[in-house]
Wavefront OBJ file of the C-alpha trace (Angstrom):
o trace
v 0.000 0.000 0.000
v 1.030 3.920 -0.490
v 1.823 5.178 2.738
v 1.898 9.278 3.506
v 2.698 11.286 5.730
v -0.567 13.286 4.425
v -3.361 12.045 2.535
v -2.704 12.099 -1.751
v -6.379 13.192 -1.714
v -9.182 15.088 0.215
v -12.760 14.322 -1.234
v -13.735 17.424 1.956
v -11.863 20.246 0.689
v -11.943 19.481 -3.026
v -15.121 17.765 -4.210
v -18.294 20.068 -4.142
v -16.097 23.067 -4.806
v -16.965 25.983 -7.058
v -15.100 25.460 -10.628
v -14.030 27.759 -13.641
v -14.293 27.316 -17.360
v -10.956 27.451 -19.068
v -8.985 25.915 -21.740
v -6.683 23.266 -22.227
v -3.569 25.625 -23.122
v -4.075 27.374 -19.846
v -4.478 24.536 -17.731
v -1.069 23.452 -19.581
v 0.513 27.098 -18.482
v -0.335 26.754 -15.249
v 0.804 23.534 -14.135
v 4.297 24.352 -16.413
v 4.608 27.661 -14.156
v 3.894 25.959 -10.859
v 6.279 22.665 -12.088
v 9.304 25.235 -12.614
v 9.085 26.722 -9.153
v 10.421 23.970 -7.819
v 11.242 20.225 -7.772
v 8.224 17.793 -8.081
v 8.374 14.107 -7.260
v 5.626 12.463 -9.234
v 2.689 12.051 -6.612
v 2.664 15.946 -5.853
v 2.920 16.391 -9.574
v 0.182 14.152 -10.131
v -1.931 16.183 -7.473
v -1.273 19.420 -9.044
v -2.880 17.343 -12.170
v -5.790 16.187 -10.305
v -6.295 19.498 -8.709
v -6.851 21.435 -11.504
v -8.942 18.816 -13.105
v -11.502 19.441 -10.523
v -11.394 23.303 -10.029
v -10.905 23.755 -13.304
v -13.637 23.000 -16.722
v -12.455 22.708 -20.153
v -15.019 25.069 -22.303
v -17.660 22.692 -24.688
v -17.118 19.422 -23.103
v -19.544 17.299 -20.968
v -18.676 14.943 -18.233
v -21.466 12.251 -19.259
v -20.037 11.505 -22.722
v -16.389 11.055 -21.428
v -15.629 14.916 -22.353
v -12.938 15.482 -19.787
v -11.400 12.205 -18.433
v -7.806 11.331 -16.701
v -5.839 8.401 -17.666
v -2.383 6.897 -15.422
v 0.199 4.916 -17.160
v 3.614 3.605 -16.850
v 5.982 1.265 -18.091
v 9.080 0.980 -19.322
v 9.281 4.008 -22.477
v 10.963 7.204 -22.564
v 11.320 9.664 -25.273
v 13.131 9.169 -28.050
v 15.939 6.847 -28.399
v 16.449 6.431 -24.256
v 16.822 3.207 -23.060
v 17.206 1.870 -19.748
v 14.379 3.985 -18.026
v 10.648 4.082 -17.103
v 8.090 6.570 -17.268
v 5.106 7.443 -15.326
v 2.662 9.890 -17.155
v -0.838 11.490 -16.293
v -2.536 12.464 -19.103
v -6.000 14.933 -19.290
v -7.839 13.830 -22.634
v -10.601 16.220 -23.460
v -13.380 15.591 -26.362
v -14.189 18.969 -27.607
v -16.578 20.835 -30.474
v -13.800 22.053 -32.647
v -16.009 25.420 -33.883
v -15.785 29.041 -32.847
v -17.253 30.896 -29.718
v -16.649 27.099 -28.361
v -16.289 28.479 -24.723
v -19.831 29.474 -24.785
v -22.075 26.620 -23.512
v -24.321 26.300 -20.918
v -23.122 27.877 -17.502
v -25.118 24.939 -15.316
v -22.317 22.627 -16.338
v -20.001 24.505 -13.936
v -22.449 23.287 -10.870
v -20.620 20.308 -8.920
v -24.194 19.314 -7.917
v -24.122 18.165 -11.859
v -21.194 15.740 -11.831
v -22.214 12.754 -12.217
v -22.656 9.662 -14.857
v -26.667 9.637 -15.078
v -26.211 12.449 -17.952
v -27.402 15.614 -18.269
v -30.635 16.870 -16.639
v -31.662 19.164 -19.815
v -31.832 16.356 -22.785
v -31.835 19.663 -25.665
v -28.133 20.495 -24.112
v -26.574 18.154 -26.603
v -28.552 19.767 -29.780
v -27.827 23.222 -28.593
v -24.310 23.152 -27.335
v -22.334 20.126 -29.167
v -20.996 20.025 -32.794
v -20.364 16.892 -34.925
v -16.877 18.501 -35.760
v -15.666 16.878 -32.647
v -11.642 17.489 -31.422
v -9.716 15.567 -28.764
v -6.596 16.730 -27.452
v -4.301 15.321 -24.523
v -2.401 17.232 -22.138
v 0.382 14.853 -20.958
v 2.824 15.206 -17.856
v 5.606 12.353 -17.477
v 8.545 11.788 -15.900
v 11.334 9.932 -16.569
v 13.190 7.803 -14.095
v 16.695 5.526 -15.151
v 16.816 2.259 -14.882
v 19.956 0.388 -13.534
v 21.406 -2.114 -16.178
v 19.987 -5.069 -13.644
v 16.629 -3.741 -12.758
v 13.467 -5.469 -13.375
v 10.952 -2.411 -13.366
v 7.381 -2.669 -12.478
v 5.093 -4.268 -15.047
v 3.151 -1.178 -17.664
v 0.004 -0.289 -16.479
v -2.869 2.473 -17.538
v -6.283 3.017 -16.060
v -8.657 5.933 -16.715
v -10.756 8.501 -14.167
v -13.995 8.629 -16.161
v -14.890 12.491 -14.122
v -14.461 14.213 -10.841
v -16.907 12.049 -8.898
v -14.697 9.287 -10.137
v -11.134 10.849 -8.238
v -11.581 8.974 -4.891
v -11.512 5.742 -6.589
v -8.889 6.532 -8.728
v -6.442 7.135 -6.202
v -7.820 4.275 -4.654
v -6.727 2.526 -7.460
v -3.599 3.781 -7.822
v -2.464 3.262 -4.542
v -2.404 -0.295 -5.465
v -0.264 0.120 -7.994
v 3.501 -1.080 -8.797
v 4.312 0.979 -10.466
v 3.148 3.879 -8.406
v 4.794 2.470 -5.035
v 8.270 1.984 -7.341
v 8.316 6.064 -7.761
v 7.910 7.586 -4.587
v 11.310 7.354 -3.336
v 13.260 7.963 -6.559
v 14.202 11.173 -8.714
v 13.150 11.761 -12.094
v 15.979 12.477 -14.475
v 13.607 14.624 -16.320
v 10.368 15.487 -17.008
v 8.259 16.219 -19.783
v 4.484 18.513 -20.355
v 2.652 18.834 -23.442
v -0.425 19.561 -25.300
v -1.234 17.765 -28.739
v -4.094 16.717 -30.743
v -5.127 12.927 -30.689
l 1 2 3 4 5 6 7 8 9 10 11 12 13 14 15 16 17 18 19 20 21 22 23 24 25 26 27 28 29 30 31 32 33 34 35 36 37 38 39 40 41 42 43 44 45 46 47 48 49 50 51 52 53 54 55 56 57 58 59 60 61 62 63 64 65 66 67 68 69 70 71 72 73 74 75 76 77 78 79 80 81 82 83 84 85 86 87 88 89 90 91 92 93 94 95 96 97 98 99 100 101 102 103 104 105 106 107 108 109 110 111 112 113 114 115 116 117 118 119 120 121 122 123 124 125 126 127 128 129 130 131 132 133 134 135 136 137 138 139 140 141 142 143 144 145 146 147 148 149 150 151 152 153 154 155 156 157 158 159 160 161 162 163 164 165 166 167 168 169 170 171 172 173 174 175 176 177 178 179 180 181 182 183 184 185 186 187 188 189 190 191 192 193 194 195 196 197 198
């Protein structure tokens, strides 16, 4: 199991919060400006990630179609031609109407009373606020740890978080994992953030 000092997530002060619509690109600036302050080890990284995730909604996306999801993985990649390392990554994947005035949409989605998986309460939303001209994009963090020449790393793994409701359970779930554990007392030789179109 994960052991901390302090708890990798607290449903009471972040679920239930008020949130803000933004984009992508500025959720991308922000963590970059807040990862350059000073030295991250993967789980704070990771809550940084998770934090702005739920304070923070991409404009013309909805929750109940898998608009705005997180997805873990790891294994034994780097970028490049490395060898000899293993990366953990979080990744942000967000479905969105690829159109103009696409940050205008229907303020009600920015009530936390509204995230769940049943779908939306107002069945017209779909006809009046999404596009067919649909665009995902990823926002990827991962870091990069070496690998001695006789180390076995941690099998690959990747599981998503469908939407905020869905965080608790996700760090469940990563608690559990290998891969995870491996991390949290080594230094990542690097680190790499990024935005790009799927």
């Amino acid at each position: 199991m994960f052991n901390s000092p302090t708890p990798i997530f607290d449903s009471q002060l972040r679920l239930g919060m008020d949130v803000t619509l933004t984009t992508l690109e500025e959720v991308e600036h922000q963590l970059n400006a807040a990862l350059c302050q000073r030295t991250f080890g993967f789980a704070e990284a990771l809550r940084l990630v998770v934090d702005l995730y739920l304070e923070q909604r991409i404009a013309n996306t909805h929750l109940d179609e898998d608009g705005d999801m997180l997805l873990f993985q790891a294994g034994a990649y780097g970028f490049g031609d490395e060898k000899n390392v293993y990366t953990l990554d979080i990744t942000r994947q967000i479905i969105s109407a690829d159109t103009e005035g696409a940050d205008e949409f229907d303020e009600d989605l920015l009530d936390a009373e509204d995230w769940d998986d049943s779908g939306s309460e107002d069945e017209d939303w779909e006809d009046e606020n999404w596009e067919d001209d649909e665009r995902m994009q990823q926002l990827s963090l991962s870091f990069v740890y070496s690998l001695a020449d006789d180390e076995t790393p941690p099998a690959g793994t990747a599981f998503w978080c469908a939407s905020p409701e869905s965080v608790e359970a996700f760090f469940a779930e990563l608690a559990t994992q290998a891969a995870f554990q491996w991390a949290q007392d080594k230094v990542a030789v690097q680190w790499q953030l990024r935005t790009y179109d799927v």
